[in-house]
DOVO-893229 format. One record per residue (C-alpha): x, y, z; residue in three letters. Coordinates in steps of 0.02 Angstrom, whole numbers, plus 50000, padded with zeros to 5 digits. Layout:
! residues N
XYZALA...
This chain:
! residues 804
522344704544097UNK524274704444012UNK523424698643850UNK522304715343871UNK523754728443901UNK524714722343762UNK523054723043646UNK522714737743693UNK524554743943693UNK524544738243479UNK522824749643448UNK523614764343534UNK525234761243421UNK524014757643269UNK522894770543278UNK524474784643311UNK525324779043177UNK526384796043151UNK526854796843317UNK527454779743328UNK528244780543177UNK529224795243251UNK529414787043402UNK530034769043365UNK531374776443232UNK532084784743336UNK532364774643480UNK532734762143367UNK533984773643289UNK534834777743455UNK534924759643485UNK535724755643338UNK536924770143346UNK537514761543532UNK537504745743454UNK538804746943326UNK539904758343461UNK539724744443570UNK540384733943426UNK541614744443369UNK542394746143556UNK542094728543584UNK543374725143453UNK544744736843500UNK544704728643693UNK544964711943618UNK546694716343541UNK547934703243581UNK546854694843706UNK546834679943600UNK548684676943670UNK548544663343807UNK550074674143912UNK549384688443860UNK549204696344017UNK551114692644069UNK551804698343909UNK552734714843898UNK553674724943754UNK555134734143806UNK555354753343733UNK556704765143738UNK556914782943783UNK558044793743791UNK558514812843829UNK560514818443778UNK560724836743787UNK559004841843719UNK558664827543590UNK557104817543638UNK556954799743553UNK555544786843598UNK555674769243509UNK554844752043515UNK556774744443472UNK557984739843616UNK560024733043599UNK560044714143530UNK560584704243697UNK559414715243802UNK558234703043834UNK559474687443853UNK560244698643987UNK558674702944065UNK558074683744066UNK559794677344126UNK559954689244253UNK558124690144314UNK557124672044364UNK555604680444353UNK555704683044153UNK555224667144097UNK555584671643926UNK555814683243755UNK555834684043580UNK556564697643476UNK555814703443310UNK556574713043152UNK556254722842997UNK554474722343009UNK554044727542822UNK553714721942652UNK554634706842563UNK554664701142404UNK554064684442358UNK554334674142171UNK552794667042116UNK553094656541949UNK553814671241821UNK553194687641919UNK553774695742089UNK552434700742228UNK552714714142364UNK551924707442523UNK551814713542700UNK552114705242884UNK553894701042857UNK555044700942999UNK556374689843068UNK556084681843243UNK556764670943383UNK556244651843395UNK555504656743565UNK554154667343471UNK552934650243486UNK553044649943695UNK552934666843700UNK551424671543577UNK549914661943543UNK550014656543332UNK549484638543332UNK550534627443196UNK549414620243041UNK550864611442986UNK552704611243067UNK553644608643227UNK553384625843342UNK554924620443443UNK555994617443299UNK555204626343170UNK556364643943178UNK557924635343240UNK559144633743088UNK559664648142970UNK558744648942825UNK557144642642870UNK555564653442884UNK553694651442953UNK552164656142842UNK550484661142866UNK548914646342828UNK548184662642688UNK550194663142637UNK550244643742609UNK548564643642522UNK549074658242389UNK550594652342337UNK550574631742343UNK548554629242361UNK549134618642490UNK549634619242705UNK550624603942644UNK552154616042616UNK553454611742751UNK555344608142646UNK554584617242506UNK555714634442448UNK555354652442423UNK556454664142341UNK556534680442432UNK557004699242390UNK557684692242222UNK558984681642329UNK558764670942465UNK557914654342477UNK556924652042638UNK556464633942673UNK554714633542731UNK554834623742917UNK552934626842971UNK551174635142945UNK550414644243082UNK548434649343082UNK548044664743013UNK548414679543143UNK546534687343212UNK546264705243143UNK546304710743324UNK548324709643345UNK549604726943349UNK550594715843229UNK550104701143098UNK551464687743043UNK551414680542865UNK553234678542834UNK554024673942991UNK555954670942967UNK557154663043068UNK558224674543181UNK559754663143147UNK559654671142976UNK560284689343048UNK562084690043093UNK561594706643181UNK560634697243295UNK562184689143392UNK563194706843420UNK563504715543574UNK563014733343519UNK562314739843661UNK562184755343618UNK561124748443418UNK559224748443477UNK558834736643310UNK557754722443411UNK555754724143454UNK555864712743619UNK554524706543705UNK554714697143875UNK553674684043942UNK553724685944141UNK552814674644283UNK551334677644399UNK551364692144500UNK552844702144407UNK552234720844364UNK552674735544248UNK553904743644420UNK554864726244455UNK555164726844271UNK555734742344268UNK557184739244411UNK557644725344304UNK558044737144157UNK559014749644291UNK560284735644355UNK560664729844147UNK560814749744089UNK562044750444250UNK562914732544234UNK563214732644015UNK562734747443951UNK563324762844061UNK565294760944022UNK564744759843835UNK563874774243852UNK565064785043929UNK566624778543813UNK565514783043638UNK564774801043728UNK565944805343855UNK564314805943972UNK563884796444133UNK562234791144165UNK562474802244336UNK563004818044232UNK561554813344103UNK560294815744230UNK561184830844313UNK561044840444147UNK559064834744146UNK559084819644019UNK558864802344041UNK559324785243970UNK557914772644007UNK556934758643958UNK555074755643984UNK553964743143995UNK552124744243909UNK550884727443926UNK550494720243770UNK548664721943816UNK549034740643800UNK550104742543648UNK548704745043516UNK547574757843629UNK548914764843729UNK550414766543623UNK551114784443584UNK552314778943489UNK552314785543291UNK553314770443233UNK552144756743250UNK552374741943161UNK550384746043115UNK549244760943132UNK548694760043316UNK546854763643387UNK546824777443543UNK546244775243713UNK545514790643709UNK544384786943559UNK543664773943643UNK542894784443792UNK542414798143661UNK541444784243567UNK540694775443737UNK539984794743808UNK539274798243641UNK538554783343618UNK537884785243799UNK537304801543752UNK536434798643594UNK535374782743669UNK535064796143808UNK534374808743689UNK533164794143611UNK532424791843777UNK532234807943821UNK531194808943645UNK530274793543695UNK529904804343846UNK529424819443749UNK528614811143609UNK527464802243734UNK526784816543857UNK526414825443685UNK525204812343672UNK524604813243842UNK523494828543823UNK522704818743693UNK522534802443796UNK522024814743963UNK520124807943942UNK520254791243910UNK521284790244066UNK519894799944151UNK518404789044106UNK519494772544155UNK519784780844327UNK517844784644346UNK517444766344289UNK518304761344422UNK520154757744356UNK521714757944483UNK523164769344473UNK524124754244457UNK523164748244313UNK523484763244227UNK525304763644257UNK525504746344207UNK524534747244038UNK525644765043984UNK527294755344060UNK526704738943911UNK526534753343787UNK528364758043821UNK528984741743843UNK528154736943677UNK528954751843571UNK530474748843662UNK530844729343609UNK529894733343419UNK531304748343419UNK532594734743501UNK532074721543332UNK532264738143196UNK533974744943276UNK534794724443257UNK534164726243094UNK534854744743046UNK536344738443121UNK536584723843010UNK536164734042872UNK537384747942927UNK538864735242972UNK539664733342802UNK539824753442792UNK540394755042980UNK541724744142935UNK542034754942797UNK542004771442896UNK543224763543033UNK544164754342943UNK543794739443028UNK543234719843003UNK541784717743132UNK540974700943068UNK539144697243081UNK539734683143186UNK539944693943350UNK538184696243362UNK538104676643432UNK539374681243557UNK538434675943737UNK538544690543816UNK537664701743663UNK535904696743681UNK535564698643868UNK536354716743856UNK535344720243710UNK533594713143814UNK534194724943999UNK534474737943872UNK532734736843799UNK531974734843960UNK532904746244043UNK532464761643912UNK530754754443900UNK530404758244111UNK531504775144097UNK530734782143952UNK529074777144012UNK528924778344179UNK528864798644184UNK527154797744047UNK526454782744136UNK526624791744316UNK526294808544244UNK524454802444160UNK524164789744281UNK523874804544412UNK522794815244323UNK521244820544431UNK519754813744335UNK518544829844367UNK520004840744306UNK520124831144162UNK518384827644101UNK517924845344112UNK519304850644012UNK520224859044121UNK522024850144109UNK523204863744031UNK524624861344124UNK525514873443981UNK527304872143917UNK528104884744020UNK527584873844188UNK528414856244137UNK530264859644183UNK530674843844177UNK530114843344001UNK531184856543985UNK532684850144060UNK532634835043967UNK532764848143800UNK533954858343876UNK535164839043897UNK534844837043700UNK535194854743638UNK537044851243748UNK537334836843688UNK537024842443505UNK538114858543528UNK539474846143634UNK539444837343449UNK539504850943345UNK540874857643423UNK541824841843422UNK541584840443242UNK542214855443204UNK543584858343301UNK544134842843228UNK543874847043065UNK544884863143088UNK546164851943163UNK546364841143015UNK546134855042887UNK547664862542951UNK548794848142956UNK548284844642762UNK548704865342744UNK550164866642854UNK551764871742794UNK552864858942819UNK554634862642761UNK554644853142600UNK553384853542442UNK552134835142452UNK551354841442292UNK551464830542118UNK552874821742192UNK552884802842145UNK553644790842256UNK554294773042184UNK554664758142304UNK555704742342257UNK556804751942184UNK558214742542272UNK557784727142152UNK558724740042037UNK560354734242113UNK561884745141992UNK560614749841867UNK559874763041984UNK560704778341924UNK560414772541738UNK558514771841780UNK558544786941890UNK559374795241725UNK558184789841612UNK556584792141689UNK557374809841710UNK557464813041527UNK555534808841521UNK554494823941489UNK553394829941639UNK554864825641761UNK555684839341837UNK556764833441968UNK557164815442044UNK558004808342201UNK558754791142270UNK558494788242443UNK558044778242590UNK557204794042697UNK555614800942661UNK554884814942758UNK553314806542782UNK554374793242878UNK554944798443058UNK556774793743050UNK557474775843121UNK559474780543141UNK560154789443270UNK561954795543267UNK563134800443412UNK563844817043361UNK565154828343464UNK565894846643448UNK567684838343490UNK568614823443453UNK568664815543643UNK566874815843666UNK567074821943840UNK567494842143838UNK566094845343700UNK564274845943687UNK563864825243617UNK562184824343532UNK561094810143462UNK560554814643309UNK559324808443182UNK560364803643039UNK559574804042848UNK560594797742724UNK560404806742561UNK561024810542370UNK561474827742299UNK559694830942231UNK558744825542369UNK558274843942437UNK558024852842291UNK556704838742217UNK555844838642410UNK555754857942370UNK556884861442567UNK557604877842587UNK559374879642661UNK559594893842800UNK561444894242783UNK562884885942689UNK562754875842544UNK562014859442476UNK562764843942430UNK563784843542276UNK564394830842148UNK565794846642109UNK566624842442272UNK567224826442304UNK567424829142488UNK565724833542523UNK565804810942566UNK566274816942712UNK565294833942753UNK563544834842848UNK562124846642844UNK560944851442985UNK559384855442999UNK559014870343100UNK558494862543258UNK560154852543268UNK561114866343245UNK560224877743382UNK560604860143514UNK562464862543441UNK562644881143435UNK563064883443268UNK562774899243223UNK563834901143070UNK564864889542955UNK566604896142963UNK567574879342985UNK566334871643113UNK566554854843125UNK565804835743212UNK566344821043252UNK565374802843236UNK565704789043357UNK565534776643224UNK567484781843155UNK567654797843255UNK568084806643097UNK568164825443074UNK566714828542968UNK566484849442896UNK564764856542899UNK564404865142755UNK562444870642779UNK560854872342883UNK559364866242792UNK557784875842856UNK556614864342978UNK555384853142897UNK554144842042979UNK554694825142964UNK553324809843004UNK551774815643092UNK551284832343177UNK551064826043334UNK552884825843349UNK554064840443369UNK555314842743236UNK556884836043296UNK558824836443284UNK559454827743104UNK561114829143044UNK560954822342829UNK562464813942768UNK562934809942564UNK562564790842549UNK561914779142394UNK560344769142471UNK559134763342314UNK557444757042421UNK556654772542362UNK556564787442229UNK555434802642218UNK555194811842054UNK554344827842054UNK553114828741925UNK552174840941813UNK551174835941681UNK549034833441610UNK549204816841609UNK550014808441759UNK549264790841717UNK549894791941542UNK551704796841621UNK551744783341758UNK551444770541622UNK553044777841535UNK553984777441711UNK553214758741714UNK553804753241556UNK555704761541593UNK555844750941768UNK555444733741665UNK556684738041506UNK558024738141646UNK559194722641657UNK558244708741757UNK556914717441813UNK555444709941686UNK553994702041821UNK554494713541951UNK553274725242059UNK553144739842017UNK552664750842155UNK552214768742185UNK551244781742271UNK550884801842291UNK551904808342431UNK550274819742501UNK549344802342496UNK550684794742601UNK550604811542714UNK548664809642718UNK548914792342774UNK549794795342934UNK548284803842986UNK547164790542953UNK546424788843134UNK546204807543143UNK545024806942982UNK544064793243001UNK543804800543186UNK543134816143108UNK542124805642994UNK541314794343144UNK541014811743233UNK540284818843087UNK538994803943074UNK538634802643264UNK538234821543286UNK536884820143108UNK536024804643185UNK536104814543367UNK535494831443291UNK534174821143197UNK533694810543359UNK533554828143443UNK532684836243326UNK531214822443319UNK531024825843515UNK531034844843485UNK529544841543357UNK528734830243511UNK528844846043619UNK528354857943485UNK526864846143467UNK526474846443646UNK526654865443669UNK525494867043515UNK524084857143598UNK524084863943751UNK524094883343698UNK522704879643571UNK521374889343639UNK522714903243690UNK523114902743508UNK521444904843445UNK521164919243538UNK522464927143484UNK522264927143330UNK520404932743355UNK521104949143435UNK522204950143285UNK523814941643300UNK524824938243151UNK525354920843112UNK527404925143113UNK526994933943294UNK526024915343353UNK527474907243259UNK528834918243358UNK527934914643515UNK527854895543509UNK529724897343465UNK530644910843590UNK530264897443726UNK531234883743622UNK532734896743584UNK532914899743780UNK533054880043804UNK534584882843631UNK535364894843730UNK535314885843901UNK536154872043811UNK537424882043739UNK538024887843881UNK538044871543985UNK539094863843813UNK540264878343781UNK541354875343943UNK541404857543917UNK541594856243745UNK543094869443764UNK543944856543904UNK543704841943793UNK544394845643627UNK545794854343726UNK546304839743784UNK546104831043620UNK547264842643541UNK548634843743675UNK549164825543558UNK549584837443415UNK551424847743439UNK550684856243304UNK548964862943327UNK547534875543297UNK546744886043446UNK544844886543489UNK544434901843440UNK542344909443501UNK542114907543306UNK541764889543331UNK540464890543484UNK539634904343379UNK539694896443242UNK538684878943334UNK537694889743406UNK536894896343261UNK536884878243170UNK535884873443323UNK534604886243328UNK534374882643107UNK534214866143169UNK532954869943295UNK531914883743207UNK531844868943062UNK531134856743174UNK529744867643244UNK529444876543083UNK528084868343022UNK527204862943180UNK527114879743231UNK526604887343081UNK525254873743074UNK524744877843248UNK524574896843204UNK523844894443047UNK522284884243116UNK520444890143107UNK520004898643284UNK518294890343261UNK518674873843264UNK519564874443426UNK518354889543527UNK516594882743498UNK516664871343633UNK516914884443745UNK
């Protein structure tokens, strides 16, 4: 009897071929769609899970509120954790890491720039999970001067994971011993090692500056210890070694501090959490978002919920067709049961042939998902144990759903009614046909929406005015290699035509800033207003290259000698320190507590990403080479770089060195990398669920169509035109568009609210968007039942009336 429902099952598929064409792709499309979400969230749940401790491992992150200035950083003082883990029995453990950036590594006669440098504490091995390939993990990051590489690190520069006593000459300078290989970090880590040296190395590392937050600390705790004990652990040390500090360098207790509405703190955030959770902006590496990942699951949800409903759809279209074959079995004696059983093989038959075509568009698809999310999803995690029974419930789960409505609904057609061809049930009477339409149209408008809002969102952050000019303004890195021949090459690249401007400096506005300074109105840090201040070292050309304004006061000048020791605000610092005009206003630093003259307000600029408020910075006159930006204008920027190329390798000792550079609106585009690829995913999800939706609204255009033939036909006999039929099959579909407009508009508004309350800089929803989805979903709609309807009213009257 099975054999017989599933041969019969392939001639129903066979012989409908358009149908189950229509059908099958796009199930299989909706399956596919889940399946690479579920991939995609898959792999950001798994980051740092592949640390045995991982789930008694904790960072430690500072905040702080003095007098209106708001900072929020991943780095705490350098003996905070020994404190904490001396102090505390139930920290087992830490391990402090540095200067996570680029390094420069000799290879034979050139220089490379590589990433995943940082300095680190011997303990890094018992805390984190990075298996040795060659070395001692106890030993390994003892000793100054001795430094951990990656297996891929090994391999590139020796051939060989045979390294260990072997030398490499870093930043130009210093020889690191090589004391151990460690396996190659998993993609799905907040931060990858590749140069890992020894903390020993970094005199820093032993002061007591407890009041310098230089150190990323991590602390490995035992069983049972949770985010709150932690965070009474960090009270009693801010109380017991950093309170007095605090109050002789501000002249503020911690008691007063919190009186006036600020707070000095320190947080705990699981490591588990750190790549989904994280709102910090100074990541060692561009985070995922929490909040993503339930977008992603609930349109994924939706869109394999919009296939079934067209399985639904697509299937009682068919049913008027299939309404006497199901009568004749019924008078030949066939059970209700039997019936519902055979439709029920037919579904569960499209169901696993769409399950087979959706692995297969997925595998297809992977390379440019990857692409699109910037990810590294192998093929490999489609063996992972769990995959394939989820994929089988999931096929037989949508198989019974989206067949159980047509199987029950033909099942219990009346075999009189049907034989004498009197089954119209009409479109008008199946509302839960209708329903089911009315769910698709909101989810398609809930994506449309989305999409653009966030397109909006994005367009105005790349159209923003920011405070400075990011246009044709080339950015060089390295240039610290430069050493005293900095200005020299500054000067000459200067004199290059198509160069307008140039600047030497270690701040870059696409960089939220890393030192703080403790400023004060008056010399005893007690009487006056103390603020902690973002502090930007920069050179005498630095503004006008950047294109800044100044709102009072002057610039820096080489013409004045003393300007050494002046500062210039910006204009949020000097609203926190009620400056209001220049005349002899003065600070003091708690570094020397000298008596440093302000001699202008630059105007606000937006410094790092837009989802921070612009805050306090105070810019003092300083040499620092890492970087220079030259503001450009010429027809032939490649030609001009090569000239700029050929300059930094002329200079003394530079031949074989890197030579690295970039556009300052690329590096500005790149801190919203999450944000566009976002709106690129969304974009991509809401075509495939438009196109999902608008095979089921063909289904149900279909279905309409054949049951109103004979109303058709007669219509058209008394005259009817074919654009009034044509209306009339399509006013019933635009009342379903405009049910599901207003079911999305509410909860599309709450959503992408929400979404933007991340930005400190945002656009508003304005009705112009719902309007403007509204409209794309009734094109969309009037598309899909275009040329159904227009075949419906354009059919010959005869064919269908001379039965009657």
């Amino acid at each position: 009897m099975f054999k017989n429902y599933i041969k019969i099952a392939f001639r129903n598929l066979w012989k409908n071929k358009g149908f189950s064409t229509i059908t099958i792709l796009g199930l299989a499309t909706g399956l596919a769609t889940c399946l690479l979400i579920a991939l995609f969230v898959t792999d950001e749940l798994r980051y740092d899970k592949f640390n045995v401790h991982a789930n008694r491992i904790f960072r430690i992150n500072a905040d702080f509120s003095v007098n209106g200035s708001l900072f929020k950083e991943r780095q705490v003082p350098a003996q905070f954790g020994r404190v904490l883990m001396q102090d505390n029995p139930q920290v087992e453990n830490y391990v402090r890491l540095s200067t996570h950036e680029n390094i420069l590594i000799r290879k034979g006669d050139e220089t490379l720039a590589e990433p995943n440098a940082c300095f680190a504490d011997s303990s890094l091995f018992d805390v984190f999970t990075l298996p040795m390939v060659a070395g001692n993990a106890k030993t390994a990051l003892t000793r100054p001067g001795t430094m951990v590489i990656s297996e891929r690190i090994a391999l590139k520069y020796f051939n060989s994971t045979d390294v260990v006593g072997k030398t490499l000459l870093t930043d130009n300078i210093y020889p690191y011993q090589i004391s151990g290989v460690i396996r190659n970090v998993p993609a799905q880590s907040h931060i990858h090692f590749d140069f890992i040296r020894s903390m020993a190395s970094m005199a820093e590392s032993r002061e007591d500056n407890w009041l310098g937050n230089n150190f990323v600390t991590y602390l490995l705790v035992r069983p049972g210890v949770d985010v709150s004990m932690l965070n009474g652990y960090y009270q009693a040390a801010i109380k017991k070694y950093i309170a007095s500090e605090l109050k002789k360098v501000t002249g503020i207790t911690l008691s007063d501090l919190e009186a006036k509405g600020g707070h000095f703190r320190y947080g705990s955030i699981p490591l588990t959490d750190i790549h989904l959770h994280s709102t910090l902006t100074t990541e060692a590496e561009p985070s995922g978002n929490i909040t993503y990942v339930y977008i992603f699951l609930a349109v994924g949800a939706i869109i394999l919920l919009i296939a079934c409903v067209n399985f639904m759809n697509l299937s009682t279209a068919r049913s008027a067709g299939r309404a006497k074959e199901v009568g004749v079995r019924k008078v030949l004696g066939s059970p209700r049961s039997g019936l519902v059983f055979q439709f029920l093989s037919e579904s569960l038959l499209t169901s696993f042939i769409a399950l087979l075509l959706a692995v297969m568009m997925a595998i297809l698809l992977l390379p440019f998902f990857n692409e699109l999310t910037g990810k590294q999803i192998q093929l490999d995690q489609f063996s992972d144990l769990w995959l394939l029974p989820v994929l089988l419930i999931t096929a037989l789960v949508v198989g019974l759903m989206a067949g159980s409505y047509p199987a029950f609904f033909l099942a219990a057609f009346e075999p009189v009614k049907v034989l004498k061809g009197k089954l119209r049930t009409g479109f008008k009477g199946g509302w839960i046909r209708n329903s089911l339409v009315v769910f698709q149209f909101t989810a398609a408008i809930l994506l449309i929406v989305g999409t653009l809002v966030i397109y909006n969102q994005l367009n105005y952050i790349r159209n923003k005015t920011l405070g400075y000019n990011r246009e044709q303004v080339l950015i060089l890195r390295n240039t610290a290699s430069l050493w005293v021949h900095a200005k020299t090459f500054k000067q000459e690249v200067l004199q290059l035509p198509g160069v307008e401007a140039g600047t030497m400096t270690n701040s870059l506005p696409t960089k939220m800033f890393e030192n703080t300074g403790v400023y004060s109105k008056d010399a005893s840090f007690s009487g006056g207003l103390t603020m902690a201040l973002g502090e930007w070292y920069i050179d005498t050309d630095y503004f006008p290259t950047l294109g800044m304004k100044m709102a009072a006061g002057r610039n820096f000048s080489s013409q004045f000698p003393t300007d050494t020791n002046a500062l210039v605000l910006n204009e949020t610092a000097a609203r926190l320190l009620g400056v209001s005009d220049l005349n002899e206003r003065y600070l003091y630093n708690n570094m020397d507590n000298k008596q440093q003259k302000i001699i202008g307000i630059v105007k606000d600029f937006n410094s790092g990403s837009l989802r921070n408020k612009i805050g306090p910075m105070v810019f003092r006159l300083g040499e620092y080479r890492n970087n220079m930006a030259f503001r450009v204008k010429t027809a032939n920027i490649t030609a001009l770089i090569a000239k700029i190329k050929d300059t930094y390798a002329a200079q003394d000792g530079m031949a074989g060195q890197p030579f690295l550079y970039s556009f300052l609106d690329d590096d500005f585009n790149r801190l919203y990398q999450a944000e566009q690829r976002t709106g690129q995913i969304f974009i991509s999800l809401a075509v495939l669920a438009i196109f999902i939706a608008s095979l089921g609204v063909f289904g149900l255009i279909t279905y309409a169509a054949e049951q109103r033939t004979k109303e058709i036909s007669i219509r058209k006999v008394l005259g009817a035109s074919v654009s009034g039929i044509v209306l009339l099959l399509s006013k019933d579909f635009l009342k379903l568009v405009l049910a599901g407009f207003m079911i999305a508009s509410p909860i599309a508004w709450f959503v992408m609210n929400k979404w933007l309350e991340g930005f400190a800089y945002r656009v508003n929803i304005h009705w112009e968007v719902f309007l403007l989805a509204a409209i794309l979903a009734i094109l969309i709609t009037l598309l899909s039942i275009g040329f159904q309807a227009i075949r419906a009213a354009t059919a010959n009257p005869v064919k269908s009336l001379k039965s009657e």
